[in-house]
SEKOLDO-17007 format. One line per field, with one value per atom (N, C-alpha, C, O): atom name; x, y, z. Coordinates in steps of 0.02 Angstrom, whole numbers. Example, Ala and Ser with C-alpha at 12.3 -4.5 7.8 and 13.67 -1.06 7.14 Angstrom:
BEGIN
tormar N	CA	C	O	N	CA	C	O
x 660	615	660	712	642	684	645	670
y -284	-225	-165	-166	-112	-53	2	57
z 390	390	390	423	354	357	394	402
END
This chain:
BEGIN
tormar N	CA	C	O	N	CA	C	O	N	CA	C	O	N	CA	C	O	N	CA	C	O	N	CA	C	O	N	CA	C	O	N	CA	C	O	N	CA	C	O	N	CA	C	O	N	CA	C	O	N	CA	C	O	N	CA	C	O	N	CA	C	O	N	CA	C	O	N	CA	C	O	N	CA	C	O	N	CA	C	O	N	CA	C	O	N	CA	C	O	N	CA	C	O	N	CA	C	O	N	CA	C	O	N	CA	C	O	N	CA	C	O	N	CA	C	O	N	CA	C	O	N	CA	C	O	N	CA	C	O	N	CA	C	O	N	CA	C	O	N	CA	C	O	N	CA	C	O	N	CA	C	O	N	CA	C	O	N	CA	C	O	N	CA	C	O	N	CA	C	O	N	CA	C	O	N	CA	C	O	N	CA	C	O	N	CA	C	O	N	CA	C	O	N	CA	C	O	N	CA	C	O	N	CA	C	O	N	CA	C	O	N	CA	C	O	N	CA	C	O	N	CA	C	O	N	CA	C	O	N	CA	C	O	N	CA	C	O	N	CA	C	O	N	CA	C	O	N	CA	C	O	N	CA	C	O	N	CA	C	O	N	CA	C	O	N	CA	C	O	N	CA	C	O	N	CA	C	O	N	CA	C	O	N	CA	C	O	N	CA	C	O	N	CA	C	O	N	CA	C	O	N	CA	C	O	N	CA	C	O	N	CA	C	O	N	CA	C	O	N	CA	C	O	N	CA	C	O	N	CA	C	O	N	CA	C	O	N	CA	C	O	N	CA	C	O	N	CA	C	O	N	CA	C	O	N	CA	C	O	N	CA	C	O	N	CA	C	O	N	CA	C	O	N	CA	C	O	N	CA	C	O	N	CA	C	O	N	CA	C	O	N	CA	C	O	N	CA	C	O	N	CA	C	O	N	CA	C	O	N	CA	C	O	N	CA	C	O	N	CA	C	O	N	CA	C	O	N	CA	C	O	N	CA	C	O	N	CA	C	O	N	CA	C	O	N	CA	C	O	N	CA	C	O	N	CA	C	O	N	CA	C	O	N	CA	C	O	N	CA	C	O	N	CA	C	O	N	CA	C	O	N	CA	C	O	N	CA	C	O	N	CA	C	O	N	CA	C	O	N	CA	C	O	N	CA	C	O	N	CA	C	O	N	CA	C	O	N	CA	C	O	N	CA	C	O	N	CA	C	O	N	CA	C	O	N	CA	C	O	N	CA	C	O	N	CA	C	O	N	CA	C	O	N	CA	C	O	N	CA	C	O	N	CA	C	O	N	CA	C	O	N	CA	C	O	N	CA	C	O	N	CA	C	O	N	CA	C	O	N	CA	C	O	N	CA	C	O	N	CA	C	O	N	CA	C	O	N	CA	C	O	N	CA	C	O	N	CA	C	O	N	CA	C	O	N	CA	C	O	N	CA	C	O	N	CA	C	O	N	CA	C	O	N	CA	C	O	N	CA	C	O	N	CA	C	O	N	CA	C	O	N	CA	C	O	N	CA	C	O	N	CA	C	O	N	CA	C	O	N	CA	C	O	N	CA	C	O	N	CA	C	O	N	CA	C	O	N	CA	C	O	N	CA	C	O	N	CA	C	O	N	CA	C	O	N	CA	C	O	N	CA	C	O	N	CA	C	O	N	CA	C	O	N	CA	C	O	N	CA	C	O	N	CA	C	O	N	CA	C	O
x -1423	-1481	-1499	-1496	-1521	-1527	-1579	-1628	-1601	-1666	-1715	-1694	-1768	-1819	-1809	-1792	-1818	-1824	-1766	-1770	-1721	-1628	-1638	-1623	-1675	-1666	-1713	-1705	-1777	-1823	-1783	-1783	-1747	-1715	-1652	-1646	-1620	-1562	-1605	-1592	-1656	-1676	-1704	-1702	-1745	-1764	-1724	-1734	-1656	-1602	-1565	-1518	-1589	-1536	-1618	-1619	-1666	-1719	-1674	-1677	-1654	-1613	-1560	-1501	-1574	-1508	-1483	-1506	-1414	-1362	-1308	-1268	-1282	-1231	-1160	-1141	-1118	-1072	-995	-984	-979	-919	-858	-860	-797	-757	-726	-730	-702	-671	-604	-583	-545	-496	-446	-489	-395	-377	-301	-300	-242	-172	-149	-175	-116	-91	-16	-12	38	81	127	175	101	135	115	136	67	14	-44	-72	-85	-145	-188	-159	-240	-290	-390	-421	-404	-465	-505	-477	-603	-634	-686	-696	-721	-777	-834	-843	-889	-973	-1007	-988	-1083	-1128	-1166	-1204	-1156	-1177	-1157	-1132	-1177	-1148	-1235	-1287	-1221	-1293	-1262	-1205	-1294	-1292	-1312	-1369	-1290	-1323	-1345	-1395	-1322	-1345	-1322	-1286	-1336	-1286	-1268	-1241	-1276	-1240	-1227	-1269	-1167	-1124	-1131	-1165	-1094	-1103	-1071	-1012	-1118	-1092	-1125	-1175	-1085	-1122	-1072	-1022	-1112	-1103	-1090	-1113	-1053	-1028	-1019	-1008	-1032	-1045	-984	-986	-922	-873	-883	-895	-872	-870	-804	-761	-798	-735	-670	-612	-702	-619	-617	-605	-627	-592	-533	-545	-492	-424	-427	-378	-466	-458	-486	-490	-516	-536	-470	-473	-424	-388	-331	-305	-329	-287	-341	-317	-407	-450	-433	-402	-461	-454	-390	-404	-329	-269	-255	-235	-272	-271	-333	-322	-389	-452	-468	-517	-435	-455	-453	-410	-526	-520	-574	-603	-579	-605	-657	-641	-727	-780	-782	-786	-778	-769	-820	-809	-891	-940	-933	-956	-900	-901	-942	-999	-940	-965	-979	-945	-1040	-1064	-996	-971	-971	-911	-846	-794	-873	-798	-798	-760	-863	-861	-798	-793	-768	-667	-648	-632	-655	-650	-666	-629	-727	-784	-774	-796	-737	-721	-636	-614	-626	-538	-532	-495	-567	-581	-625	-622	-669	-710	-673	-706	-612	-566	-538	-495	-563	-531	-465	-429	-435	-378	-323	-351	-265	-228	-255	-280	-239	-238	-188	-196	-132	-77	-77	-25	-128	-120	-191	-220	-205	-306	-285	-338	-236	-235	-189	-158	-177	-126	-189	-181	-238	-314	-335	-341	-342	-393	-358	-311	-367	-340	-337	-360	-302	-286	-256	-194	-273	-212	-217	-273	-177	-172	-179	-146	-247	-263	-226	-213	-178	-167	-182	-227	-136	-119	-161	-142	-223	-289	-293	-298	-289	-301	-349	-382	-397	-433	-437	-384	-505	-502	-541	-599	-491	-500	-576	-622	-571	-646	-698	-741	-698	-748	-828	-822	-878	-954	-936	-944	-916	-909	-836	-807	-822	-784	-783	-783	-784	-813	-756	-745	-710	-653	-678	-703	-669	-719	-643	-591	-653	-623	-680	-732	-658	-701	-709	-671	-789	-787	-817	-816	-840	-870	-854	-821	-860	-879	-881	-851	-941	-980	-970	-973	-963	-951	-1027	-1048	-1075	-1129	-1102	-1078	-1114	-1108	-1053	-1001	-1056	-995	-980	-961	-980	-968	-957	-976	-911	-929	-936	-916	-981	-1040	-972	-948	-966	-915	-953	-981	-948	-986	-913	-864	-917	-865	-909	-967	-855	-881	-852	-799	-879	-862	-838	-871	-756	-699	-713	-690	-755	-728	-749	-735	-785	-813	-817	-822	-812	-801	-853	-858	-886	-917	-912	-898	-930	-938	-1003	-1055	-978	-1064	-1091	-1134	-1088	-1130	-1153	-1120	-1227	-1234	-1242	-1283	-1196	-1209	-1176	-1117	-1226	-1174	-1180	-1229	-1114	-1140	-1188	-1190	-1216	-1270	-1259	-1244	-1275	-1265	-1340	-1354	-1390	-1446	-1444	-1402	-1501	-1512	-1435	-1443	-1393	-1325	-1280	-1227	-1333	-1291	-1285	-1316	-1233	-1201	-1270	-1306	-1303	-1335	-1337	-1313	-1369	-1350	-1425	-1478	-1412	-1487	-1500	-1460	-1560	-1586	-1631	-1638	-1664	-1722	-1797	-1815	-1836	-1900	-1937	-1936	-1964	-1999	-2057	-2078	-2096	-2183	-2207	-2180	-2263	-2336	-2356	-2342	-2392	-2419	-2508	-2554	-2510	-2579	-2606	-2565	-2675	-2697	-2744	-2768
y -590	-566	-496	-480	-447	-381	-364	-396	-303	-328	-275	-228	-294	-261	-206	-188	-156	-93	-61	-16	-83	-72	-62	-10	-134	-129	-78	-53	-68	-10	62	105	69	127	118	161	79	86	113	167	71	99	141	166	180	238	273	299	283	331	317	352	261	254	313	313	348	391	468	525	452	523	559	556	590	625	663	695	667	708	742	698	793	803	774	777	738	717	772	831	755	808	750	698	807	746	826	886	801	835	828	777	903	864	903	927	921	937	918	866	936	930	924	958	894	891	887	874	896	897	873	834	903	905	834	806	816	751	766	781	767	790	729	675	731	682	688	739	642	668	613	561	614	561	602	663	552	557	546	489	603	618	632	651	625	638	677	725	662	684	757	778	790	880	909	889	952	989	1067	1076	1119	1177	1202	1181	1240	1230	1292	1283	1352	1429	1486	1482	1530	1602	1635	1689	1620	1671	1615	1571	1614	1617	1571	1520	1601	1559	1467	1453	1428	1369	1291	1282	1256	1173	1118	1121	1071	1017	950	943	911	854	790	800	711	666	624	599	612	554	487	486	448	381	396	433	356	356	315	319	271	230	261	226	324	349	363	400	366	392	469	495	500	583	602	663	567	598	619	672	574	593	670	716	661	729	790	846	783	825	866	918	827	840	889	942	873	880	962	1015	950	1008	1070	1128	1038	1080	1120	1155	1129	1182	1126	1083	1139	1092	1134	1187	1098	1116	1054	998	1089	1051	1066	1121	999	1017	975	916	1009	991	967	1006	897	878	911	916	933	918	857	807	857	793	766	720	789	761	722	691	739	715	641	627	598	540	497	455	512	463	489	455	561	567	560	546	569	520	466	437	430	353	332	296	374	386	397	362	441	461	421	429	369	334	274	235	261	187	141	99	149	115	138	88	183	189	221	273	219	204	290	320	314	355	437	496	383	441	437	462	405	426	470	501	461	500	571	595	618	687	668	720	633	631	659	698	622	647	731	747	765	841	860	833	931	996	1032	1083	986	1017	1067	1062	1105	1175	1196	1183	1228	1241	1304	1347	1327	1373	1375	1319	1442	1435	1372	1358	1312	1256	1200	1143	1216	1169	1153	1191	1094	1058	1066	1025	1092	1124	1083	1073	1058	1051	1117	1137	1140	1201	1205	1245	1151	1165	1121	1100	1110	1089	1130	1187	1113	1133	1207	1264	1195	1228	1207	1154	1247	1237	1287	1349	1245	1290	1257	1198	1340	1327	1333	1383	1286	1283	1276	1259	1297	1267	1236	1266	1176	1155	1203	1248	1185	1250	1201	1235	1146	1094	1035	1033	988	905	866	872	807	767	696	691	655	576	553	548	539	503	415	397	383	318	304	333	251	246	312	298	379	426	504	515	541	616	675	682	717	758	829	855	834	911	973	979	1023	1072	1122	1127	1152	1200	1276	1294	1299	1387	1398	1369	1437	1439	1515	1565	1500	1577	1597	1652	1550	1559	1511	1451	1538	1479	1527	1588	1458	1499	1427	1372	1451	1417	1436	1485	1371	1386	1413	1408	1457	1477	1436	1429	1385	1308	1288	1236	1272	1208	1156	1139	1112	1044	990	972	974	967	876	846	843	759	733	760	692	662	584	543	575	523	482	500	432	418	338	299	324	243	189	129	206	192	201	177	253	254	333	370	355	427	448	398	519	546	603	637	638	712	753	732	813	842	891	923	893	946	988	963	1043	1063	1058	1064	1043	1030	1070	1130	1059	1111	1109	1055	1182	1175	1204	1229	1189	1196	1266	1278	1314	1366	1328	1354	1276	1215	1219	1201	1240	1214	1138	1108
z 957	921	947	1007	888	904	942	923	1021	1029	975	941	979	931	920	864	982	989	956	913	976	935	875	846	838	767	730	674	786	735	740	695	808	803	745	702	747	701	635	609	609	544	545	489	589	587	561	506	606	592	527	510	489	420	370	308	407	361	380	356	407	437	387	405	329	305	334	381	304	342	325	310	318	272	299	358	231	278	318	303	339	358	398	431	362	396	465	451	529	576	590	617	563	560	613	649	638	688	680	646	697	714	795	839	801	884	855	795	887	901	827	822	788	694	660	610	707	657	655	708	588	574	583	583	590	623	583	568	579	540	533	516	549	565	517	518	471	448	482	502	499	544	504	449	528	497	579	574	615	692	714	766	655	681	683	658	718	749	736	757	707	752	807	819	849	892	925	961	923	922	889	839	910	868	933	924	989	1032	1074	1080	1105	1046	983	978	937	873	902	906	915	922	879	843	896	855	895	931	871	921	867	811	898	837	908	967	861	929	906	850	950	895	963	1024	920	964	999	975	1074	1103	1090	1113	1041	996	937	888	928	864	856	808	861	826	834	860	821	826	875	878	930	981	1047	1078	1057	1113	1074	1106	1022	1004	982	973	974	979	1058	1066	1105	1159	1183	1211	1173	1192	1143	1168	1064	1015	1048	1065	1050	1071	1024	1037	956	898	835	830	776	746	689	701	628	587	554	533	558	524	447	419	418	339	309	297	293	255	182	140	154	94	35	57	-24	-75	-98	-84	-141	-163	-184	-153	-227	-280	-220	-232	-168	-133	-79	-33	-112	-92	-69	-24	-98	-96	-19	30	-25	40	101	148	101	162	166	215	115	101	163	208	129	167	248	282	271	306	380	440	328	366	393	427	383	442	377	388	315	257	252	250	250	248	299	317	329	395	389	342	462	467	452	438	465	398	342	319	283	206	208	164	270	245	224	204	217	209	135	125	97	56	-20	-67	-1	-66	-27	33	-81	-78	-64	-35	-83	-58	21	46	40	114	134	133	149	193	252	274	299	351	368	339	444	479	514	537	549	618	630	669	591	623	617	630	595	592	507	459	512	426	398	431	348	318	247	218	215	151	117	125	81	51	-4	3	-60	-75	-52	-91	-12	49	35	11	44	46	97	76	151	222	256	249	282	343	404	399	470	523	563	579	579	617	700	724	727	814	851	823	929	965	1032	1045	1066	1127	1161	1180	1172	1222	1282	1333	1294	1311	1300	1248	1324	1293	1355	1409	1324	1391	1373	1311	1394	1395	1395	1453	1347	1345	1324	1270	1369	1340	1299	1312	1236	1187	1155	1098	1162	1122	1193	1251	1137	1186	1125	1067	1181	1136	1155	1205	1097	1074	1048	994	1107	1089	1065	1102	1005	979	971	963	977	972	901	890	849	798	776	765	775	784	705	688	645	566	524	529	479	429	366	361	302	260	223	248	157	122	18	-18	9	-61	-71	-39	-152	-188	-194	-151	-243	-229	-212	-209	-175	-143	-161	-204	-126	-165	-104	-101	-63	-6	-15	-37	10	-1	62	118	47	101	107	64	185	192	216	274	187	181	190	168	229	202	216	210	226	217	149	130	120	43	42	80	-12	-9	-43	-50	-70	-96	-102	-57	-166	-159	-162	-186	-130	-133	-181	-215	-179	-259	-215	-159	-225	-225	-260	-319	-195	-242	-289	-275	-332	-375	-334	-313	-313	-286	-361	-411	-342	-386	-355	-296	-396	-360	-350	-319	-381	-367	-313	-271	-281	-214	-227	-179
END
């Protein structure tokens, strides 16, 4: 049984939107890639951000080993992929959907919301997860915004509010 405190925090954090992003990275001519919602920016000098992966992921020990990787901020439209990405499907068909291409070596989905080419410049072992601080060498974005969100436990997309000039 869950204790209390656990469960108000778990739901707190399902009020938390987020944009989703998957992190994808190559080691040694196998590409590798985990769907987050746990990316932070985190300054401009240097330009850096921070992303949290659990320590049984699959892309964390060749993260480590690669140290250069690319944050790729979904578009709404690219749910399948966040889908793929998220442990539903093995880890060598996850690059076979979207337009993938290759940076200096780093797997890239090309119409992606964002992509922010980082290398480690940091990373800390908190508990079940380690906190990856990347320096960001290159990012490139769409005109669009339309980024996918991850809410409540369900995908969603964001709009802008209309204000009232009303007091």
């Amino acid at each position: 049984m869950r204790d209390q405190n656990e469960e108000n925090f778990r739901q707190s954090m399902r009020r938390l939107a987020a944009t989703v992003c998957v992190i994808s990275c190559q080691n040694e001519g196998i590409r590798h890639g985990i769907t987050v919602t746990s990316v932070t920016s985190l300054c401009f000098s240097p330009l850096s951000i921070l992303v949290c992966i659990n320590q049984k992921a699959s892309v964390l020990a060749p993260l480590h080993k690669e140290k250069r990787y690319c944050i790729n901020l979904l578009q709404a439209s690219q749910v399948e992929i966040s889908r793929r990405f998220s442990g539903g499907v093995p880890a060598g068909e996850r690059f076979l959907d979207g337009n993938w291409e290759l940076e200096g070596g780093i797997p890239y989905l090309a119409d992606a919301q964002a992509n922010l080419f980082c290398e480690i410049d940091r990373a800390y072992s908190y508990s079940t997860h380690d906190i990856i601080i990347g320096r960001v060498s290159n990012s490139r974005f769409a005109a669009e915004v339309s980024p996918l969100i991850y809410q409540d436990g369900l995908y969603a997309i964001g709009a802008p509010i209309p204000l009232s000039n009303a007091a």
